[in-house]
C-alpha positions as CSV (number, residue, x, y, z in Angstrom):
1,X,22.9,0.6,-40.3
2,X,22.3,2.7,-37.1
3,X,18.9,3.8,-38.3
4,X,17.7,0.3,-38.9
5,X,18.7,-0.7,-35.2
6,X,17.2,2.5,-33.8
7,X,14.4,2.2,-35.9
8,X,13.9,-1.4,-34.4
9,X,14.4,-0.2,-31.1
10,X,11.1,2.3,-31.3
11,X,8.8,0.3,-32.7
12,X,9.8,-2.8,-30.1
13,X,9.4,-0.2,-27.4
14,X,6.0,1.1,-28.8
15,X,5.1,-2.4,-27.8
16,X,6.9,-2.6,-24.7
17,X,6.1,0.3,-22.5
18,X,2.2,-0.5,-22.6
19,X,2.7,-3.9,-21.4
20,X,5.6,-2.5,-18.9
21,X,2.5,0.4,-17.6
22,X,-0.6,-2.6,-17.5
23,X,2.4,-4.7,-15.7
24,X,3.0,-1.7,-13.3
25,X,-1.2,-1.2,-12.5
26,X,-1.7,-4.8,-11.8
27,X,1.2,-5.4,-9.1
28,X,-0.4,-2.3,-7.4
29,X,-4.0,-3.8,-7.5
30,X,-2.2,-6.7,-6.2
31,X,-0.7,-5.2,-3.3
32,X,-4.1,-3.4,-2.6
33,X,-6.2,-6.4,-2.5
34,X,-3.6,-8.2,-0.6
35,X,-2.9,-5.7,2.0
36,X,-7.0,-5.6,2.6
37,X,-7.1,-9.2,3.0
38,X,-4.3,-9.0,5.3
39,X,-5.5,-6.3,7.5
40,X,-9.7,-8.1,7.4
41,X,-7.7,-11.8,8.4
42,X,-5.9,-9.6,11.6
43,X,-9.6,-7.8,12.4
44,X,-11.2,-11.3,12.3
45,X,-8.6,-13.2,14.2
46,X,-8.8,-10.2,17.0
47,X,-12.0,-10.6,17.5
48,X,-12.1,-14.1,17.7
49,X,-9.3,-14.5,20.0
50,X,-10.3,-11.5,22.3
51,X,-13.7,-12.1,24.7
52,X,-15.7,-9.2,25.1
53,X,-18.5,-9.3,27.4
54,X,-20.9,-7.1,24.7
55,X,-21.2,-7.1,21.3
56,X,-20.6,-3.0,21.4
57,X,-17.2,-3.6,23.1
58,X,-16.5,-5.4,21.0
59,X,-17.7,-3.0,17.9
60,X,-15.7,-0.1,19.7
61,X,-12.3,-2.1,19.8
62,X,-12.9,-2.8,16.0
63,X,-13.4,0.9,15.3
64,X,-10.4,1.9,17.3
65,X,-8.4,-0.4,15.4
66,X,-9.7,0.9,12.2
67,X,-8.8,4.8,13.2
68,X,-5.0,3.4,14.1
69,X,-4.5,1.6,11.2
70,X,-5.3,4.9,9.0
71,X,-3.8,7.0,11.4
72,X,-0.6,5.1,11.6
73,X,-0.5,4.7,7.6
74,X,-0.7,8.5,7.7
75,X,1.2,9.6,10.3
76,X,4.2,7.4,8.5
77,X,5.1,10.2,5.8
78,X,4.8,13.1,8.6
79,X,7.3,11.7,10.5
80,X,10.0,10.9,8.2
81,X,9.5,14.6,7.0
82,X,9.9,15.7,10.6
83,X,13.3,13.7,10.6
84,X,14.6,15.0,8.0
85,X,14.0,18.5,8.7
86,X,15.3,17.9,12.2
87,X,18.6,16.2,10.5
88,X,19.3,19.0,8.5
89,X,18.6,22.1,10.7
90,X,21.3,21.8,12.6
């Protein structure tokens, strides 16, 4: 009796973790292609909202943006390491 059930159990999960993994991928491509439409709709409403007297200001302010969104993004992980080792030194 137990074998049948756990028998059952394996091939249902033969089926299951695939679709559970492509499931997984495709909420993370989601979240990818959201976040960059997210982040161009911000850049585009900046620069329409903001009046800059030439078009390289204006292509400064967008690259400046640009290095502190990545830098922010990165900088994130650093600094909850450097909390943590600050909490636990003492």
């Amino acid at each position: 009796m137990t074998e049948t059930i756990f028998d059952a159990i394996a091939s249902v999960s033969v089926f299951v973790l695939p679709m559970l993994a492509a499931g997984i991928l495709e909420q993370r491509k989601t979240e990818k292609e959201r976040k960059h439409r997210e982040s161009a709709l911000l850049r585009e409403m900046e620069l329409e909202t903001l009046k800059y007297e030439t078009w390289a200001q204006a292509e400064q302010y967008y690259k400046t943006c640009q290095k502190e969104f990545v830098r922010n993004s990165l900088v994130y992980n650093a600094q909850q390491v450097d909390k943590e080792i600050a909490r636990y030194a003492n």
